[in-house]
N, C-alpha and C positions, 0 to 999 in steps of 0.2 A: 601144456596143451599145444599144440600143432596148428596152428594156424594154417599152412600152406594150403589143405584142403578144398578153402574156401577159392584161394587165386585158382588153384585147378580146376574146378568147378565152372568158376567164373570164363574159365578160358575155353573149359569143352561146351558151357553153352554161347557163349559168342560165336566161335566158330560154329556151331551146329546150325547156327539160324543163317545161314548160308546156303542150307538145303532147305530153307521154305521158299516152298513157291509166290504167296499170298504179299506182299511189300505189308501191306497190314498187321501180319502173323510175323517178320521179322522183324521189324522195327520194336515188336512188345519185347520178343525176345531178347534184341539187342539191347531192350532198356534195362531190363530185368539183369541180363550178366552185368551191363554196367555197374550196375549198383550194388552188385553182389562186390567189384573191384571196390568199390565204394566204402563198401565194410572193410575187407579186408585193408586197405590205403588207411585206415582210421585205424585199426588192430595191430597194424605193424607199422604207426604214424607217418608214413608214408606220403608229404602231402601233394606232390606232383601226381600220385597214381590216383587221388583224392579229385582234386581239381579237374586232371583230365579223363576221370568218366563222369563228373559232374555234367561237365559241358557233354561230352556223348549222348548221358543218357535223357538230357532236355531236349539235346537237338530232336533226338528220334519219338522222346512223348510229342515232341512238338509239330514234328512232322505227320506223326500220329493224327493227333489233334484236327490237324488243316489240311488234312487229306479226307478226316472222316464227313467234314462240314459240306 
């Protein structure tokens, strides 16, 4: 099975959430690709590409989070 799917995936919605307008509607998105790297880094053990959407994708729930309050 083919893994790489999932990284290209991961990579056209990262980049895509660069055309939302909304800081609120990008940041989900950018958490969302994160984590999709997230799988992938774990599926192909990976652990630097692991670790660093970990931290990405907390920063932006987090941002998320203390923006919505």
């Amino acid at each position: 099975m083919r893994l790489e799917w999932i990284g290209w995936v991961a990579t056209a919605a990262f980049a895509g959430s660069c055309f939302f307008k909304q800081p609120a509607s990008l940041r989900k998105v950018q958490a969302g690709a994160a984590l999709l790297w997230v799988v992938y880094g774990l599926m192909i053990h990976a652990l630097p590409v692991v670790v660093a959407k970990v931290v990405v994708a907390a920063v932006a729930v987090y941002s998320s989070v203390q923006r919505a309050e």
